[in-house]
Every structure is written in C-alpha cells, then in structure tokens.
Wavefront OBJ file of the C-alpha trace (Angstrom):
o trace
v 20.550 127.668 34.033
v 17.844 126.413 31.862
v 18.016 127.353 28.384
v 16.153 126.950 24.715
v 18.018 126.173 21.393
v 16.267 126.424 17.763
v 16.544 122.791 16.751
v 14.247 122.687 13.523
v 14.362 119.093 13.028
v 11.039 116.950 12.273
v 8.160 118.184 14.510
v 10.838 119.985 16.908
v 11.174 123.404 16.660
v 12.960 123.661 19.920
v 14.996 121.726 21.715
v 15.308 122.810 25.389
v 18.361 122.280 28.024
v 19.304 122.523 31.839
v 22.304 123.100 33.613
v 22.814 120.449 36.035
v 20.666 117.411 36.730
v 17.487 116.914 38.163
v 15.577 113.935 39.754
v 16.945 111.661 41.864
v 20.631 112.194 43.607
v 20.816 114.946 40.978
v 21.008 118.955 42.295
v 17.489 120.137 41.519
v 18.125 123.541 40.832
v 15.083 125.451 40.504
v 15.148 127.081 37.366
v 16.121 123.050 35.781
v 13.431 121.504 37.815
v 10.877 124.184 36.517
v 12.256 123.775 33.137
v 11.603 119.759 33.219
v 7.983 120.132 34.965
v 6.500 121.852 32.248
v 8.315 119.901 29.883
v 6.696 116.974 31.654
v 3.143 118.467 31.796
v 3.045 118.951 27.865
v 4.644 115.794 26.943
v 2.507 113.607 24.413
v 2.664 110.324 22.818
v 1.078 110.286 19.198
v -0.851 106.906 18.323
v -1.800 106.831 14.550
v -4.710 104.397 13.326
v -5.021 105.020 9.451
v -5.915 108.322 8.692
v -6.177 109.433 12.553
v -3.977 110.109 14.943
v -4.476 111.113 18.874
v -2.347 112.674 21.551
v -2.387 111.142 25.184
v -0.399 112.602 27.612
v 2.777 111.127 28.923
v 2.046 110.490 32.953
v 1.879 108.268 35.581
v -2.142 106.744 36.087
v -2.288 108.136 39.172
v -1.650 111.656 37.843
v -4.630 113.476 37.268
v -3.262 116.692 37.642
v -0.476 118.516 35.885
v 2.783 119.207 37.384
v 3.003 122.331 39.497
v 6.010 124.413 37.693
v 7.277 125.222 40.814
v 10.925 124.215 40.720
v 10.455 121.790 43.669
v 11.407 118.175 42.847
v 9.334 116.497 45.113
v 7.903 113.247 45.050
v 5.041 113.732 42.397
v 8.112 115.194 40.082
v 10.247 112.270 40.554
v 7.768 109.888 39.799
v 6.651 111.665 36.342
v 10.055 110.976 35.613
v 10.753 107.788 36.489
v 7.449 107.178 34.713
v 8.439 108.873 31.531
v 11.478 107.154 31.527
v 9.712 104.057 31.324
v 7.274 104.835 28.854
v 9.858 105.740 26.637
v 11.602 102.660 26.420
v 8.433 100.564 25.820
v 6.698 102.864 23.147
v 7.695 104.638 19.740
v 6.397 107.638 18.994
v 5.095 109.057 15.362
v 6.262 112.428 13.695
v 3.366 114.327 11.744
v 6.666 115.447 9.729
v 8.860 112.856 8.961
v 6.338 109.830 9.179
v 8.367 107.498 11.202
v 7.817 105.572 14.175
v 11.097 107.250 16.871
v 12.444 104.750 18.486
v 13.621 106.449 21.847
v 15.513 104.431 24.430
v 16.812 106.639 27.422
v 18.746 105.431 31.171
v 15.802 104.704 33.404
v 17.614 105.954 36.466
v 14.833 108.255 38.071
v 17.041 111.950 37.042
v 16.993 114.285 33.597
v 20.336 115.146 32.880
v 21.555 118.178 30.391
v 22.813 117.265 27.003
v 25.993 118.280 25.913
v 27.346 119.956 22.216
v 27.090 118.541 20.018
v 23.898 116.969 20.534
v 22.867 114.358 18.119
v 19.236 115.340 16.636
v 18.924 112.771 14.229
v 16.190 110.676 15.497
v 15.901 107.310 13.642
v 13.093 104.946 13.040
v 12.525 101.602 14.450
v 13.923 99.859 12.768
v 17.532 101.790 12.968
v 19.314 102.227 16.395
v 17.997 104.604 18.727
v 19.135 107.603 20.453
v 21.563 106.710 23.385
v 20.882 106.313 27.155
v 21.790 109.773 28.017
v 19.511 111.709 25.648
v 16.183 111.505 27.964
v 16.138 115.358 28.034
v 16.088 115.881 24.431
v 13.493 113.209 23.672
v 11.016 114.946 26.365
v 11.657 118.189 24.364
v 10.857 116.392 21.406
v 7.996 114.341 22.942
v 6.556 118.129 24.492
v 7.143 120.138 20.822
v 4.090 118.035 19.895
v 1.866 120.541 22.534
v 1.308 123.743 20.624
v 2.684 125.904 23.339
v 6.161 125.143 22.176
v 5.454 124.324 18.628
v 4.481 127.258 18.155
v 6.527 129.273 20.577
v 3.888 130.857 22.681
v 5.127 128.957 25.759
v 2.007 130.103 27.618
v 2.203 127.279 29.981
v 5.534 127.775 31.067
v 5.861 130.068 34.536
v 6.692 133.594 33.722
v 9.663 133.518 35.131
v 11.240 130.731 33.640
v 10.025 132.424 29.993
v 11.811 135.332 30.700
v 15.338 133.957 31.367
v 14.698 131.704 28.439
v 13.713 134.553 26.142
v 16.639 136.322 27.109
v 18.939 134.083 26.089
l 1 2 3 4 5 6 7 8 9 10 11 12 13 14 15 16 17 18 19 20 21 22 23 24 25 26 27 28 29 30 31 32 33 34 35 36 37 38 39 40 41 42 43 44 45 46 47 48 49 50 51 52 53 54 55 56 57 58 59 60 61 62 63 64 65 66 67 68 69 70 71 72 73 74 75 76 77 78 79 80 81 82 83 84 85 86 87 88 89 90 91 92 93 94 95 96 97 98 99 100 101 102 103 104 105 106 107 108 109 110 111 112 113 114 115 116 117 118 119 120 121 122 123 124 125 126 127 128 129 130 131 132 133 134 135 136 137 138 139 140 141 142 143 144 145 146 147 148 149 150 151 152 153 154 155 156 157 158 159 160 161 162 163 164 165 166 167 168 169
C-alpha cells in the first residue's frame, strides 16, 4: 500500500513509498500506480541562471496533459516513466536549500520500485557519487517536493482517496 514518511532533508519534506512495483513487468497495484501518477504530474526540474531560477515540468514532449491519477498503468503512465527515468540520468537538479547541483542516476528499466529501510537520504552533489540505481522512487519524491502541494503538505492534487489512506497512516 502506498505510504508517506517525514523525510526533512534539503527541500524534501516528504518522502513517499509504494508497496510493490509499478511500470513495466511490475504488479501495478492501484493505490502504487496512483501514488506514482501524481508524483509524476508534480515532478519539476529547477534550472538556476544567476539570481533566477525556473521550474519546468518533468514529462515526455508529447505530454501536454497531466497524468490522470487513476491507478491504471497504461501506456501514457509507462512512458512518463520511462521518460523520467531518462531525464534523470542526463540532468542535475538544484536545491533552493542546500545549494547543490543532485546528481541523480536511477535503473532506466521502464518500472518504479519501493525503497526499502533504511533508505539512504543523503543526496550528494555532482561532483560526489550519486544515489544508486534502485532509488528512482525517492528521487521523484524529491524531484515532486519542489510543487507546493507536497511541500507544503496540502496534497490537493493528489485523488481523495489516495490522501486518505496516506493520512491515515
């Protein structure tokens, strides 16, 4: 079952998990695939040119549209992704925070898989060694904690009925 964990580390306030895989050859259960479409949706990469910085979303070109959070893991799911994926391991990110560039390298395989305890949070800059191949779910939590729906913990966005069983947990 999907679930959300205080992480309080840089610009992540939350870090968010699933229960079983989903994506490709992975078991897509709903409340996980809900979990990782709305994680998906509010994912941002921060660009920072001197004293300004700018949010663009994280999604394939062809992707107008957000994500519908309906726990289906269809073809416009798999393909965010297998996009994200991608972008990941071609572009650092910036923390408001900490003021380092994250390097974030995570198994392009086409699937989001949950993280186990104990986790490793500790992000490191370029220039250090980045977070392992199996850690794609925490760096979309940290690349969607930029969206102030779950910085600030309104989680608005996220379909009611996902909120609840997080919120009671």
């Amino acid at each position: 079952m999907a679930s959300v964990h205080i992480a309080r580390f840089a610009d992540m306030q939350y870090a968010f998990n699933i229960s079983a895989g989903v994506g490709k050859n992975r078991p897509n259960q709903r409340l996980d695939v809900m979990l990782v479409q709305y994680l998906l949706n509010l994912a941002t990469n921060e660009s920072v040119v001197g004293p300004i910085s700018s949010l663009t979303p994280i999604r394939p070109p062809e992707q107008e549209e957000d994500l519908v959070p309906d726990g289906i893991c269809g073809t416009k799911t798999m393909r965010a992704i297998a996009f994200y994926q991608q972008f990941r391991n071609r572009n650092a990110t910036f923390s408001d925070d900490n003021q380092m560039g994250i390097a974030v390298q995570v198994k392009e395989d086409g699937a989001i898989d949950p993280w186990r305890f104990p986790a490793d949070f500790n992000f490191v800059n370029s220039f250090g060694k980045p977070l392992g191949p199996t850690f794609t779910l925490i760096a979309l939590s940290y690349d969607a904690a930029k969206n102030s729906d779950v910085k600030q913990g309104f989680f608005s966005q996220m379909p009611k009925e996902l909120a609840r069983i997080l919120r009671a947990h």
